[in-house]
C-alpha positions in Angstrom: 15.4 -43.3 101.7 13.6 -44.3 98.7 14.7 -45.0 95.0 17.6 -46.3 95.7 19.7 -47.7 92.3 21.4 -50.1 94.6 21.3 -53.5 93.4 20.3 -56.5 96.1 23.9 -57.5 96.1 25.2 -54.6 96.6 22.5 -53.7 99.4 23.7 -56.7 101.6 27.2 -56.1 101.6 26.7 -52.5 102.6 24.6 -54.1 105.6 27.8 -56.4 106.3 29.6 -53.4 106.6 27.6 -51.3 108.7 27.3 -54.0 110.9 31.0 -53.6 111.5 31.5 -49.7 111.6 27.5 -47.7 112.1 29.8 -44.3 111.1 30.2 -45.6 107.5 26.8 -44.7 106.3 27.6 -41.5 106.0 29.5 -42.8 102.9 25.7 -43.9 101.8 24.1 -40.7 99.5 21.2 -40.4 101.5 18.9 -41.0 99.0 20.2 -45.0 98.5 19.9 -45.1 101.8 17.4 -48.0 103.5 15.8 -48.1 106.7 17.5 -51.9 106.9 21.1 -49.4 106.7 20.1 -47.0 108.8 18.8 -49.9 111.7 22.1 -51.7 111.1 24.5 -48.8 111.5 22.6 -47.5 114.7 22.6 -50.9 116.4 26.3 -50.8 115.8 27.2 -47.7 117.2 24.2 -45.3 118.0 26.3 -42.1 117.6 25.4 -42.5 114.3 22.4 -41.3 114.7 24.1 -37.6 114.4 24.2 -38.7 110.5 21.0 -38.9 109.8 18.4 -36.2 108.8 16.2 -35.4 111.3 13.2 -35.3 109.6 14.4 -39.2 108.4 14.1 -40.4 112.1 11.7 -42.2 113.8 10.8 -43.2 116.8 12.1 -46.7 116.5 15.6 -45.3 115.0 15.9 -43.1 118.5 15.2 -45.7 120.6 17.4 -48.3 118.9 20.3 -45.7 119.2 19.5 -45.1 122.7 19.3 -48.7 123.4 23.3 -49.1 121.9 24.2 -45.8 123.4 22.4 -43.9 126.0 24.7 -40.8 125.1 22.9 -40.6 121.9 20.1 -38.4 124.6 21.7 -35.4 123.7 21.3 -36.1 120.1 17.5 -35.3 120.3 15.6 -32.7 120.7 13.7 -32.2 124.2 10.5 -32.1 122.3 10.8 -35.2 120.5 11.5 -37.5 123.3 8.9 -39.4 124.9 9.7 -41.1 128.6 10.7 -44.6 127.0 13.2 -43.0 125.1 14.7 -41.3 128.5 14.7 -44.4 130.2 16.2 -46.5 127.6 19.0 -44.1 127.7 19.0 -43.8 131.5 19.2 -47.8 131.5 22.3 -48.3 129.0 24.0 -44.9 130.4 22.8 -43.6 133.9 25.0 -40.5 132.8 22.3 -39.7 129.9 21.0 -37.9 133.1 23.2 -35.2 132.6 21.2 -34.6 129.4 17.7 -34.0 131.2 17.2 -30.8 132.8 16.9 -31.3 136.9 13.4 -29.7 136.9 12.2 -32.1 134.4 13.6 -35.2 136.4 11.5 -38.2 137.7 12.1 -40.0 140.7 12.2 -42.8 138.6 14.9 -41.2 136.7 17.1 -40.9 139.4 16.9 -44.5 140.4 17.5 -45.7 137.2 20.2 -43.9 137.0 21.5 -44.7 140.4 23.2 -41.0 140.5 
């Protein structure tokens, strides 16, 4: 995500575009890529999340993801989520549930996702 040789110009019409389709970023080489592309393409569709390295991620890319796609649960590692990142997902997708083991369930969990 650093060193990028894209121009400015360029820079904002990729944005444009990932604004429209999140999956087109994996048309980005990673190394051009921006944090300002990778928060654009994951607010617009936060499967996209599946397209970036994991050791890229951080905690505000997994919860903006979760927040457009509670789904996007299964995309992370039980170790790396943290209980605002389960009930962001639980809140935009009470099926995220399915991704949480039952022993490791709250009973807030449940409510939230009214399952």
């Amino acid at each position: 995500m650093t060193n990028s040789i894209i121009n400015t110009k360029e820079h904002n019409a990729i944005i444009s575009i990932l604004q429209n389709d999140g999956f087109l970023i994996e048309h980005i080489k990673e190394e051009d890529r921006t944090e300002e592309m990778i928060f654009n393409a994951l607010e617009e569709d936060g499967r996209a999340l599946k397209l970036i390295k994991e050791e890229d991620r951080t905690e505000e890319m997994l919860l903006t993801a979760l927040k457009q796609n509670g789904y996007v649960l299964q995309l992370i590692k039980e170790e790396d989520r943290t209980e605002e990142m389960i009930l962001t997902a639980l809140k935009k997708d009470g099926f995220a549930i399915n991704f949480i083991k039952e022993e490791d369930r709250t009973k807030e969990m449940v409510l939230i996702a009214d399952i």
